[in-house]
C-alpha positions in Angstrom: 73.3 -16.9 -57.9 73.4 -14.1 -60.2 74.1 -10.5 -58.6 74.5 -7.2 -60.3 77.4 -5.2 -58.4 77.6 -2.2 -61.7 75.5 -0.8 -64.4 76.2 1.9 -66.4 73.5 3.8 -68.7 74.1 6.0 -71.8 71.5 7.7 -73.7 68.7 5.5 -72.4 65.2 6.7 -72.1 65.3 10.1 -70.0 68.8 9.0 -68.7 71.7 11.0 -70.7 74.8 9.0 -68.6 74.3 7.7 -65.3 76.6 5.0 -63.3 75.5 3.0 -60.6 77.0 0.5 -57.8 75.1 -2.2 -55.9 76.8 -3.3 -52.8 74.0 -5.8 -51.2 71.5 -8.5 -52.3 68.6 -6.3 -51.2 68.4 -2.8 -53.6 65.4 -0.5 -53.2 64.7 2.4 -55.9 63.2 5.3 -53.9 62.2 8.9 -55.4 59.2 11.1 -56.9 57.2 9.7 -60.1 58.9 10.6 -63.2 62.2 10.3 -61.9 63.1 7.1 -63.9 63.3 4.5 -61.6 61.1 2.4 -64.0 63.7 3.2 -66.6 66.6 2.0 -64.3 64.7 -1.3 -63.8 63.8 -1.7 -67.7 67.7 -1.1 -68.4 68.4 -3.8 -66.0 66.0 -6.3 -67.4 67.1 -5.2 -71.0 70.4 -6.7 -70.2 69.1 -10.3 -69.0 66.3 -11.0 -72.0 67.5 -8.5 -74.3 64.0 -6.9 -74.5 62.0 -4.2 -72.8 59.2 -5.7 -70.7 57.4 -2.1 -71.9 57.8 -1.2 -75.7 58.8 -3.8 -78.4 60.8 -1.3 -80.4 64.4 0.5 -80.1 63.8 4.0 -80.9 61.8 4.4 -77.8 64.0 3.5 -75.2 66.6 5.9 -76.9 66.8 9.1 -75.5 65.1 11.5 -77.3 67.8 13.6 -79.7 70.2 10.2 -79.6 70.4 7.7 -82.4 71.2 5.2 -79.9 71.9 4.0 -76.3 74.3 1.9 -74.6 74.3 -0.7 -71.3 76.9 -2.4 -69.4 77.1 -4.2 -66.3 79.1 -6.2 -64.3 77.7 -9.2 -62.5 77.9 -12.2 -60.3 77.1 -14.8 -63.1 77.4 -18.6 -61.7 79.6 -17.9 -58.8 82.1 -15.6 -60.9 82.6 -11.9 -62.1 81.5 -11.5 -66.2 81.1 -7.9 -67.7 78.0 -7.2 -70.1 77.0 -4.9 -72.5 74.9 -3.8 -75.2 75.3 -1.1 -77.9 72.3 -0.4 -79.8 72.8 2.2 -82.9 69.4 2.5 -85.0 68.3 -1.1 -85.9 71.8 -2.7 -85.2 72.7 -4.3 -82.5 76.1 -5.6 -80.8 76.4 -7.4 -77.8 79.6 -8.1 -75.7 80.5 -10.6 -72.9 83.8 -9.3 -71.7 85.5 -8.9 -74.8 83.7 -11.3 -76.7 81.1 -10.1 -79.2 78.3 -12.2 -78.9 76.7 -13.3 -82.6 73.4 -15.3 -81.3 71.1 -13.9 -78.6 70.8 -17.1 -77.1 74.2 -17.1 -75.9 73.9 -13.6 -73.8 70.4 -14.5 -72.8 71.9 -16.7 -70.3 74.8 -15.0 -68.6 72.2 -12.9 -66.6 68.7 -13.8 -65.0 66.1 -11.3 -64.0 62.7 -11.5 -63.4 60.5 -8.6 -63.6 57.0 -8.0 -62.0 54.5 -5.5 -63.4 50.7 -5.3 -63.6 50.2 -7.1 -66.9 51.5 -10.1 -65.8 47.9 -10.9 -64.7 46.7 -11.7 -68.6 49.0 -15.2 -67.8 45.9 -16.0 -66.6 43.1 -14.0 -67.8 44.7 -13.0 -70.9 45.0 -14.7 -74.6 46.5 -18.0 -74.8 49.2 -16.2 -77.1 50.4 -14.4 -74.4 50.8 -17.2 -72.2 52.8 -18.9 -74.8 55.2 -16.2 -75.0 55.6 -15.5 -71.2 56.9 -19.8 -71.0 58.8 -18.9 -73.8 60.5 -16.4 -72.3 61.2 -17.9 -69.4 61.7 -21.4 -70.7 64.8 -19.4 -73.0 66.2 -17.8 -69.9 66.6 -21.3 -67.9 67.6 -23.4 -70.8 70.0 -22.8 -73.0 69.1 -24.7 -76.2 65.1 -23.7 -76.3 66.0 -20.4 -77.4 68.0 -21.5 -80.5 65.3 -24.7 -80.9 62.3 -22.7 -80.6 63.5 -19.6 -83.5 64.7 -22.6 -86.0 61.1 -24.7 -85.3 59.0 -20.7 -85.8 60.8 -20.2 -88.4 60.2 -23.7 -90.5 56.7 -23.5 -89.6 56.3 -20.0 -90.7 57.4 -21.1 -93.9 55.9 -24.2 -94.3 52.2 -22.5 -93.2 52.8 -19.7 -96.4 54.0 -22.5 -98.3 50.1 -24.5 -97.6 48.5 -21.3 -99.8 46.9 -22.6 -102.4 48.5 -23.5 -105.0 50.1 -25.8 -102.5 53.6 -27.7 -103.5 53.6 -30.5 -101.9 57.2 -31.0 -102.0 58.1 -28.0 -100.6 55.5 -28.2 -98.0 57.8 -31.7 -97.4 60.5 -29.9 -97.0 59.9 -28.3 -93.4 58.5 -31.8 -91.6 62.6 -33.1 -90.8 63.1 -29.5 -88.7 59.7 -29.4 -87.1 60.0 -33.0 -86.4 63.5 -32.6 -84.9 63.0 -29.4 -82.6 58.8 -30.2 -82.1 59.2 -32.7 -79.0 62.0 -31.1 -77.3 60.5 -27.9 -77.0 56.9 -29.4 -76.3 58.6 -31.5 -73.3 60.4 -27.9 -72.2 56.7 -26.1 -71.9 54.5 -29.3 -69.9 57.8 -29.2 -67.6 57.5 -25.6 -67.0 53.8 -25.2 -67.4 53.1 -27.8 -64.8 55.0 -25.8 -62.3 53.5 -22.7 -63.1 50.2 -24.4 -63.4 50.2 -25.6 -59.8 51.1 -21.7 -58.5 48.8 -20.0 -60.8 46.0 -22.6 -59.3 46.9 -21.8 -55.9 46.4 -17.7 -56.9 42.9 -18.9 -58.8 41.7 -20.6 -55.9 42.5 -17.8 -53.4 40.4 -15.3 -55.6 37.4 -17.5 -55.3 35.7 -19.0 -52.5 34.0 -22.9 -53.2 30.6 -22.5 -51.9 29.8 -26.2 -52.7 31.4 -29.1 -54.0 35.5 -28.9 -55.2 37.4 -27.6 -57.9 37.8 -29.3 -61.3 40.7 -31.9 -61.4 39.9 -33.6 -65.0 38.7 -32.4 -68.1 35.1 -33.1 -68.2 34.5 -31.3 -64.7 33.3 -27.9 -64.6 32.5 -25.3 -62.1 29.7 -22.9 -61.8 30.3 -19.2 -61.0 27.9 -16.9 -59.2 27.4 -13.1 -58.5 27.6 -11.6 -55.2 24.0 -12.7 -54.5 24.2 -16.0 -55.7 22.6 -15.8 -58.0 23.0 -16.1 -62.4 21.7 -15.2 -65.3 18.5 -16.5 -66.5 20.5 -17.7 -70.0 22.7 -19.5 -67.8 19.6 -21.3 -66.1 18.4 -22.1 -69.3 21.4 -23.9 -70.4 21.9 -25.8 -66.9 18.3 -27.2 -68.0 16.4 -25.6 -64.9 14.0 -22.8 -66.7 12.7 -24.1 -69.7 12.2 -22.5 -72.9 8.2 -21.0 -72.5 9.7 -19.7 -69.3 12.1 -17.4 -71.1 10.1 -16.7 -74.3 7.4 -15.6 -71.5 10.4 -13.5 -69.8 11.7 -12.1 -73.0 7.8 -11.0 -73.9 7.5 -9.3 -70.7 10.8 -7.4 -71.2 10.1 -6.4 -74.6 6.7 -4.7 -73.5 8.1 -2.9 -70.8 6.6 -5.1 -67.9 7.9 -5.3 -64.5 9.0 -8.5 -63.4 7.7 -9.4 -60.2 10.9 -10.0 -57.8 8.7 -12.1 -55.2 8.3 -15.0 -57.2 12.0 -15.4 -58.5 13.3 -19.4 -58.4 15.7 -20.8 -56.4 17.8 -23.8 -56.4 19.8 -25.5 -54.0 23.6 -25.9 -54.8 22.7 -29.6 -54.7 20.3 -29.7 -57.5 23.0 -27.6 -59.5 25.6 -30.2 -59.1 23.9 -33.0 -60.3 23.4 -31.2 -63.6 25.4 -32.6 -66.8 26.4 -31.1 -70.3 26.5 -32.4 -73.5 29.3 -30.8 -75.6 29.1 -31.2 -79.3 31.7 -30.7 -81.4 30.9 -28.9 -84.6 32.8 -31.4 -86.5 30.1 -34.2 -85.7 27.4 -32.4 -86.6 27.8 -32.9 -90.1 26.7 -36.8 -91.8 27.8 -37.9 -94.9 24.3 -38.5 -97.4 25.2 -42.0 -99.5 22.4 -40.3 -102.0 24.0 -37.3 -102.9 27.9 -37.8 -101.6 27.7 -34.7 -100.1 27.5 -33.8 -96.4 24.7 -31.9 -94.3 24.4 -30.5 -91.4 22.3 -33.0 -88.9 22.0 -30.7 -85.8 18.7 -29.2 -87.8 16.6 -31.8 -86.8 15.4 -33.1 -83.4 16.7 -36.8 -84.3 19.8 -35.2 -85.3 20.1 -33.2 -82.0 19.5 -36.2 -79.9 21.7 -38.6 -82.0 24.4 -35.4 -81.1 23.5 -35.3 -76.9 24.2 -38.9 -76.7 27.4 -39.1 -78.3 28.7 -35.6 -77.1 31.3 -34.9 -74.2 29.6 -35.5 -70.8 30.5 -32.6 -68.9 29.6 -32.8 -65.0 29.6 -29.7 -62.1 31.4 -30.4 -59.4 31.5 -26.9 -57.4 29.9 -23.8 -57.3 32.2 -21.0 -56.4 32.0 -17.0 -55.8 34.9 -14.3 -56.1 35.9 -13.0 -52.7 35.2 -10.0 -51.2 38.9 -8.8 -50.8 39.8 -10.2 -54.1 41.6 -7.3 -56.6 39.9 -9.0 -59.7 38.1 -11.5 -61.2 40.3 -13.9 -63.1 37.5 -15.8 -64.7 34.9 -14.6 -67.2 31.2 -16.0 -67.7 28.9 -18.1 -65.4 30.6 -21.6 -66.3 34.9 -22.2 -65.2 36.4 -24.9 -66.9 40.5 -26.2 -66.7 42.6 -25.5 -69.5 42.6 -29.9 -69.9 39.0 -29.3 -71.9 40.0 -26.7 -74.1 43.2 -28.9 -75.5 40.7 -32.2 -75.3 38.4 -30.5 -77.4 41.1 -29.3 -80.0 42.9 -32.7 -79.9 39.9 -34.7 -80.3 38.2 -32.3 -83.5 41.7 -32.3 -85.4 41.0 -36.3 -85.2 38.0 -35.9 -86.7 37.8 -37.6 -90.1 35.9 -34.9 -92.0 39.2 -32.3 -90.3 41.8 -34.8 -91.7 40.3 -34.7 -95.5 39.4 -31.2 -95.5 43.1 -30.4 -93.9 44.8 -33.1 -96.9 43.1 -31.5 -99.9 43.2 -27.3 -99.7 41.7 -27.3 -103.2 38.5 -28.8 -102.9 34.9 -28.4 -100.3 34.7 -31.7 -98.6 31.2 -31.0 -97.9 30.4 -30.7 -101.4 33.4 -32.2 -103.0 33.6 -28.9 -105.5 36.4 -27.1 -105.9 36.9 -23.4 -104.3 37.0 -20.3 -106.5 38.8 -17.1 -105.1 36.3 -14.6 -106.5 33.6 -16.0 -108.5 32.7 -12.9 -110.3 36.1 -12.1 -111.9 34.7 -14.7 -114.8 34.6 -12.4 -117.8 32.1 -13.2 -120.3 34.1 -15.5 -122.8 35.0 -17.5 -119.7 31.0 -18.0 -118.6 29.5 -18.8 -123.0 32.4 -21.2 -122.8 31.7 -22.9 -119.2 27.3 -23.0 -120.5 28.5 -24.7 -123.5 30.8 -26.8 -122.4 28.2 -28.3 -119.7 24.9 -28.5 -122.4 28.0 -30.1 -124.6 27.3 -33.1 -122.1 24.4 -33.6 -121.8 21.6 -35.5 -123.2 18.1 -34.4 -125.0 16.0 -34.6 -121.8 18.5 -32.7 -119.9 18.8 -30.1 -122.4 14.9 -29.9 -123.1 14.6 -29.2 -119.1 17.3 -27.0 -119.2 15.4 -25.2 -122.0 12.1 -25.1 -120.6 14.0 -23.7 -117.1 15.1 -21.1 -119.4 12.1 -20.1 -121.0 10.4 -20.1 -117.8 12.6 -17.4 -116.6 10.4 -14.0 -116.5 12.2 -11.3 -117.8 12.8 -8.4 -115.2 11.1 -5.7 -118.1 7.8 -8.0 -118.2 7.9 -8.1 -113.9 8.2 -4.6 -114.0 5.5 -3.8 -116.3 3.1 -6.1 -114.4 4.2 -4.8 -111.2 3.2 -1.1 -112.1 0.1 -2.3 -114.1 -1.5 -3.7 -110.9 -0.3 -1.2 -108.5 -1.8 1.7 -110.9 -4.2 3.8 -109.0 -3.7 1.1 -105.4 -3.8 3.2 -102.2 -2.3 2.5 -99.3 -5.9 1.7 -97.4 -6.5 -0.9 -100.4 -3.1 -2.9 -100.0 -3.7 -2.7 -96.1 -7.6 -4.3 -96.7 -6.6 -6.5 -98.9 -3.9 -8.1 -96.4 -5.9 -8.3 -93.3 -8.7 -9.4 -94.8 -6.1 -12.6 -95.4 -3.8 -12.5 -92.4 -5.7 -10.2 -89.7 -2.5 -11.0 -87.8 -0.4 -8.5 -89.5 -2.5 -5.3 -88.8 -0.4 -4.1 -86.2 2.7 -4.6 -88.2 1.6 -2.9 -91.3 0.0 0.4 -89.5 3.8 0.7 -88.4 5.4 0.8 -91.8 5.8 3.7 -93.5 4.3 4.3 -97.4 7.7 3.5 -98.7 8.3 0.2 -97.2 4.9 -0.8 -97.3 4.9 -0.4 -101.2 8.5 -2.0 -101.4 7.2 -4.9 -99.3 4.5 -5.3 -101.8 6.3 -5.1 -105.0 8.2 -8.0 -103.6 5.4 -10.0 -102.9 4.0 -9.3 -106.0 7.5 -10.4 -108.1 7.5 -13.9 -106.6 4.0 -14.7 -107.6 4.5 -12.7 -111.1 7.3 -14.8 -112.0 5.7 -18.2 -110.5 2.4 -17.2 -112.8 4.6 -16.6 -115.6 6.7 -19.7 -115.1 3.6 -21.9 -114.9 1.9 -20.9 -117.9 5.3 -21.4 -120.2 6.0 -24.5 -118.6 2.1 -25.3 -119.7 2.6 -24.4 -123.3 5.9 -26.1 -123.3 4.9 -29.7 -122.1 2.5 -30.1 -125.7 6.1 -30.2 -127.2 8.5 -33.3 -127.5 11.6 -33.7 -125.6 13.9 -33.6 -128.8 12.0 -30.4 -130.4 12.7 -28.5 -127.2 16.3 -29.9 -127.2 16.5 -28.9 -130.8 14.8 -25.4 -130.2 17.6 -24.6 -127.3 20.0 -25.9 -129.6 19.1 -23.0 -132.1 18.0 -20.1 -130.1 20.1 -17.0 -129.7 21.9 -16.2 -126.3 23.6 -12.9 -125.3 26.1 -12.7 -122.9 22.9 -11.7 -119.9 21.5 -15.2 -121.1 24.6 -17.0 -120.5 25.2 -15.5 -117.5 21.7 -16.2 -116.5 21.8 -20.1 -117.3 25.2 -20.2 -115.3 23.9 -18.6 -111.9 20.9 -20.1 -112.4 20.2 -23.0 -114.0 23.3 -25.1 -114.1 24.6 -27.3 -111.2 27.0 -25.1 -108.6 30.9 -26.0 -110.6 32.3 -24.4 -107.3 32.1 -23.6 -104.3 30.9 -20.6 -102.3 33.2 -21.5 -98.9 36.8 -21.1 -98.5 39.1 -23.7 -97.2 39.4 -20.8 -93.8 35.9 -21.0 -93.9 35.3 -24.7 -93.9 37.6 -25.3 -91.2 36.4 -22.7 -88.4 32.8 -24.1 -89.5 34.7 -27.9 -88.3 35.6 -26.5 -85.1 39.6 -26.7 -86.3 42.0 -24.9 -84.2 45.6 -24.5 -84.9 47.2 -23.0 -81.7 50.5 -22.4 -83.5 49.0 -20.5 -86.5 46.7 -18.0 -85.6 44.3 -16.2 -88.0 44.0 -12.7 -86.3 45.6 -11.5 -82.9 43.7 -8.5 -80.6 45.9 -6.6 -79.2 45.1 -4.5 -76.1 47.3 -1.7 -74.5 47.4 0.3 -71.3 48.3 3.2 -73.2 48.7 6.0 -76.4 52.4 5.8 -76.4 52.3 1.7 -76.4 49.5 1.7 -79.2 51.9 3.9 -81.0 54.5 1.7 -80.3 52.7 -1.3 -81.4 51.8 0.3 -84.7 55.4 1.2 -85.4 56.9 -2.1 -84.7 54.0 -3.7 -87.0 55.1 -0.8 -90.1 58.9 -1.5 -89.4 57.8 -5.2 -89.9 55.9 -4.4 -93.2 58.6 -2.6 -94.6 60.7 -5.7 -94.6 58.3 -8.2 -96.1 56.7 -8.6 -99.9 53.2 -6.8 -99.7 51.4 -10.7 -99.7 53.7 -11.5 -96.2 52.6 -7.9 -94.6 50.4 -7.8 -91.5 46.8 -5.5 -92.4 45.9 -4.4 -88.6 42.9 -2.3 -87.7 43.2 0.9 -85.1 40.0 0.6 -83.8 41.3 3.1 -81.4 42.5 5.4 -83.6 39.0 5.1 -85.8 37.4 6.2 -82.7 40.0 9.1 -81.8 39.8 10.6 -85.8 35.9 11.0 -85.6 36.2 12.5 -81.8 39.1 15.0 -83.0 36.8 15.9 -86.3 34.0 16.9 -83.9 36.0 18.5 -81.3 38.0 20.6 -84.3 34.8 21.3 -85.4 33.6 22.6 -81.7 36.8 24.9 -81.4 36.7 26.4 -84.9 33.2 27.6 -84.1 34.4 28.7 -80.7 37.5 30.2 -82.3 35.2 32.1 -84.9 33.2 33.9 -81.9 36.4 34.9 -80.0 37.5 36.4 -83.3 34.4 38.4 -83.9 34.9 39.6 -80.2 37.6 40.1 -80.2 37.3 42.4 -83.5 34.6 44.2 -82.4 36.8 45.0 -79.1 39.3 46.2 -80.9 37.1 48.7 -82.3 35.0 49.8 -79.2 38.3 50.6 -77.7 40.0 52.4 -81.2 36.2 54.6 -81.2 36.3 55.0 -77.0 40.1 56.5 -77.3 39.2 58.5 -80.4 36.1 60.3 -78.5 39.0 60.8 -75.7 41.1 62.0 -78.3 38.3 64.7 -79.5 37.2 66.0 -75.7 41.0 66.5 -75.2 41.7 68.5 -77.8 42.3 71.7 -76.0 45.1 69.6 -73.5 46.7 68.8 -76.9 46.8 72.1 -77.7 48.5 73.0 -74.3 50.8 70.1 -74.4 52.0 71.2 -78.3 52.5 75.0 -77.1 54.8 74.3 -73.6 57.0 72.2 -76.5 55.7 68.4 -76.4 56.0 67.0 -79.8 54.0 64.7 -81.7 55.8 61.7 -80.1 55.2 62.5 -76.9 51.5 63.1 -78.0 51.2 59.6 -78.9 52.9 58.4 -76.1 50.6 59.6 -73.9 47.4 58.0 -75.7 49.8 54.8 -76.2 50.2 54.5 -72.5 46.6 54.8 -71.5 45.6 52.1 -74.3 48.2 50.0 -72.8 47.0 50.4 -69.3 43.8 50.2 -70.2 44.8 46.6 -71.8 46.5 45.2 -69.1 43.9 46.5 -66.6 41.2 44.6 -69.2 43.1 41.7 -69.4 44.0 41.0 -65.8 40.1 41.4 -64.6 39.4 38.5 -67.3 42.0 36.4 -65.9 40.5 36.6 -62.5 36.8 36.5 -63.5 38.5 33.0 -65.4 39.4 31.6 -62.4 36.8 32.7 -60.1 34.2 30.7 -62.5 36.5 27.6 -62.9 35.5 27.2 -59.2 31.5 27.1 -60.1 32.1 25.5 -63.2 33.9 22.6 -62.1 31.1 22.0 -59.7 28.7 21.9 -62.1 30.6 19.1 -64.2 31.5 17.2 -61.4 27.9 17.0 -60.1 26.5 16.4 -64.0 29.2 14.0 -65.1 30.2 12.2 -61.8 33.7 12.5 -63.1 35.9 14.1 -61.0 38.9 13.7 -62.8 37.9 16.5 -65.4 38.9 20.2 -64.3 38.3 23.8 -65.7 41.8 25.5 -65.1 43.9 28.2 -66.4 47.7 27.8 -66.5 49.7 30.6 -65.6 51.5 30.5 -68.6 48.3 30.8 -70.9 47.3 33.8 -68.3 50.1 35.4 -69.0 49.6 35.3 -73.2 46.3 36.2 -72.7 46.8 39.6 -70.7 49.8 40.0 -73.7 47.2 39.6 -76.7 45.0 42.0 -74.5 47.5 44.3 -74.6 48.4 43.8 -77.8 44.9 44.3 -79.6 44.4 47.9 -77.5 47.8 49.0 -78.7 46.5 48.0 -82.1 43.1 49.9 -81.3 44.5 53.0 -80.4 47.3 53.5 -83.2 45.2 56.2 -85.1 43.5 57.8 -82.3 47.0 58.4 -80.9 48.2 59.4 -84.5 45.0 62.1 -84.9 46.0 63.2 -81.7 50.0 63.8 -82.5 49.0 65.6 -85.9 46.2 68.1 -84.3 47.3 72.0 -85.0 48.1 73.7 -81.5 46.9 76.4 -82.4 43.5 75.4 -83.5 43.6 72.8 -80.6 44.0 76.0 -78.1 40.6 77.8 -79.7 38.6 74.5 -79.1 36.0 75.2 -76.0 
């Protein structure tokens, strides 16, 4: 029993100091949103795993202004008082039991259990498999005391040992690691079956009450599957295609249909029985087998191209059989499968166990060096060969060879149009060519393409041509030399390549072209996702999804305080996708309000001056009051006070009737997007704050306006003021 009786906070999240005393098992947090009763539960949590179960950095769960925060607590941990606490200052970190500062984390991890609950717990079972693994792990480390300290030592040799497999591989060093992963490997694999087979059999109890069986039973082995249908019963006409019951004129027919707009005719729609469905059987194939070893060459190729390779596939594939036929229930919160077709978890680790047997996987995985489907060796970037490097691989390889090869090596050459001579031809027969001649010429020959060409432009239809027209330029050109050529002997065409003259664009052109491939154009990545290989532990990419700005943030700063820890070759390169999308939506909004910011200020301006010319004709048909004013002993001041005043009424007064015509329209306005949008959750409003500056600026600007009005006014001679009529 572990019970929490105290728990002090310091400088954590919104909390500044707070102290707290539990007195029963049963503890409810009650108050408005805001408040921080998630923060209260995060602190509490914090102190069992040592973690937040909401942001994977430090600096946000200090309180803003703090360079740290602090937790302690005293608790009920197997059946005796302990006290707890943790002192976080930047990125260090000390943890106490009593007294006792604690140097690993696995031995505070286990003086305290909590278990929290929140809404992303449901990607355990419609999420990533990565986050699966790390949920067990966390849990796992919380009930056992050694899997902790088993599973950091095995992550950390196989981090290692996976950087130290990068080409150029040491074997000796990759050695090295197999004695740590060996020892900590089958403890920690026994740890996860134990746990996952508990979970397993509550998350299946969860699946099976979001889905009711409409036919048949749920999987129990690995080559049973289940199919998934809509509200209507019903699925997609890909899906019937794959379960063998439309063929493939039936959906080449459908797809023509679509594409030219027709309306599919609802009345004579196919049904099946859940029956026939059932008795429908799959044959997997992994991609590993679909690649045969040819004796000729010693190379492999790809037998799923050909309809005896296909069947030679079906029949030795993994016999997959549908045993149910289930729906999601009406009162179900969400769907926890995806796609027409459920399968267990068992198939996805059959099919990864039984490809990494594959032969073809074991060579490919022993030599990181070479293709095994073409037994070449990879190259990183073919085209950083510099010149020297590409005379001296061409002369190395016609070094080796004999007459005959070097005479068709030579007449290859030869045969080789150059791009000037295509050119020239190309231009020569397209002198004076309209577009109605290319278009007569090619019906004439393929009447089929009429409707295609009358839809290409000028540009594209010439391009088109000019391609055309280069393939059978250089064919013609390579025919006739290879005609000339063959009156010649083999060793006077050896002999003539032997003395010709090559620049560096003829070496390069006999070494892209002419001479066998020396390496190879896949990767040893490449080669292995092509196999079907999967290596749970060692992921190539991770997506990562968030619920919100501040966690994406959060993400991104825990990956960049990561990267600044690491050599540049260890660093992880991550892709906002979000934030790519954000950047081009702020550029056209910016864009929006500049323009809308440069019409307020011309308004603006020219308001300013309406209201400096309105007071200055006010100023003129008063002059006589002036006059009066100046002679019973005002002074200039008071003069311009008096204008001052009535341009600062006259402000407020202008300001205060926009405010309310403002929120009078947001009324009409809002309708209007509502009923446009259907989204109700965007409102035209005007905060009372923003009102206020706004009836200020007004103010402001007619102040502004009527500063030399006023002025003319104050300097006006009383006595010429009193003679004005």
């Amino acid at each position: 029993m572990f019970l929490l009786e105290q728990l002090n906070l310091a400088d954590f999240r919104n909390c500044e100091s707070g102290e707290f005393h539990f007195s029963g098992e049963k503890v409810v947090f009650t108050g408005p949103n805001g408040t921080g009763k998630t923060n209260l539960l995060e602190s509490i949590y914090f102190l069992s795993i040592l973690r937040s179960f909401r942001s994977a950095s430090g600096r946000e769960l200090t309180r803003i202004g703090s360079r740290g925060f602090e937790l302690s607590a005293r608790v009920h941990s197997r059946g005796y008082p302990e006290t707890l606490k943790v002192i976080q200052h930047g990125n260090r970190r000390e943890t106490l039991i009593g007294s006792s500062r604690i140097r690993r984390s696995s031995e505070f991890i286990r003086e305290f259990r909590a278990v929290v609950f929140v809404p992303e717990d449901r990607n355990i079972a419609g999420g990533s498999s990565s986050f699966r693994r790390r949920f067990f792990d966390m849990l796992i480390s919380t009930l056992d005391s050694t899997y902790l300290t088993r599973l950091a030592d095995y992550s950390r040799a196989l981090a290692q040992r996976n950087r130290a497999l990068k080409p150029p591989v040491n074997r000796s060093i990759v050695a090295a690691f197999e004695p740590e992963l060996a020892a900590n490997a089958p403890s920690i694999a026994a740890l996860r079956r134990q746990y996952a087979g508990s979970v397993e059999q509550e998350l299946n109890a969860l699946l099976k009450q979001q889905y009711d069986v409409l036919y048949g039973s749920w999987p129990k082995n690995y080559d049973e599957v289940v199919l998934i249908v809509d509200e209507n019963n019903e699925v997609s006409d890909m899906v019937l295609y794959a379960l063998g019951l439309k063929s493939s004129n039936d959906m080449l027919s459908a797809m023509t249909g679509y594409m030219s707009g027709e309306e599919v005719d609802t009345t004579k729609l196919e049904s099946w029985s859940y029956a026939d469905v059932c008795k429908k059987t799959f044959s997997l194939i992994l991609p590993a087998d679909c690649w045969q070893k040819d004796h000729e060459t010693g190379k492999y190729k790809d037998i799923s191209s050909d309809e005896l390779g296909l069947k030679t596939l079906y029949a030795n594939g993994i016999e997959l059989k549908i045993v149910g036929v289930v729906r999601q229930s009406a009162d179900a919160v969400t769907g926890m499968m995806n796609g027409a077709i459920g399968y267990t978890n068992a198939l996805t680790k059959y099919v990864v166990e039984q490809t990494a047997q594959k032969e073809l996987v074991k060579q490919q995985l022993d030599d990181a060096q070479h293709d095994v489907f073409t037994g070449l060796p990879f190259k990183e970037n073919d085209k950083t060969l510099s010149s020297d490097d590409i005379k001296k691989a061409v002369e190395d390889y016609c070094a080796g060879i004999d007459q005959a090869k070097k005479a068709e090596l030579y007449t290859a050459y030869m045969s080789l149009a150059p791009d000037s001579y295509v050119s020239s031809m190309i231009d020569e027969k397209l002198d004076g060519v309209s577009r109605e001649d290319i278009e007569k010429q090619v019906v004439e020959s393929y009447p089929e393409y009429a409707d295609m060409l009358s839809a290409m432009d000028d540009e594209t239809l010439f391009s088109y041509m000019r391609e055309m027209m280069t393939e059978q330029i250089k064919t013609a050109y390579a025919d006739e030399v290879k005609k000339q050529m063959s009156q010649l002997s083999t060793a006077s065409l050896a002999e003539a390549f032997d003395n010709c003259y090559l620049t560096d664009e003829g070496y390069k052109l006999i070494y892209d072209e002419l001479m066998p491939e020396t390496f190879s154009d896949s990767s040893y990545e490449k080669n292995l996702r092509t196999l079907g290989y999967v290596d749970l532990d060692s992921p190539s990419g991770v997506n990562i999804y968030v619920a919100t700005f501040a966690a994406k943030d959060a993400v991104a700063e825990v990956i960049e305080d990561y990267n600044s820890t690491v050599d540049p070759e260890d660093q992880i390169n991550y892709s906002d996708y979000v934030a790519l999308i954000m950047s081009s939506v702020t550029t056209i909004i910016d864009v929006i309000s500049y323009v809308l910011i440069a019409f307020v200020a011309i308004s603006l301006i020219v308001s300013s001056i309406m209201i400096g010319i309105i007071t200055y004709i006010s100023v003129l048909e008063r002059t006589k009051e002036i006059g009066i004013l100046r002679a019973i002993g005002a002074s200039k001041k008071d003069i311009s006070s008096v204008f001052n005043a009535e341009t600062v009424i006259v402000g407020f007064g202008a300001g205060l009737i926009g405010i309310l015509a403002t929120i009078l329209l947001c009324i009409p306005i809002n309708a209007v997007v509502h009923h446009l949008t259907g989204i109700y959750s965007i409102n035209a409003v005007l905060p009372p704050l923003a009102a206020i500056v706004l009836i200020a600026i007004s103010m402001l600007l007619t102040v502004v306006a009527g500063l030399i009005p006023s002025r003319v006014a104050a300097n006006k001679d009383p006595v010429v003021a009193l003679r004005t009529e």
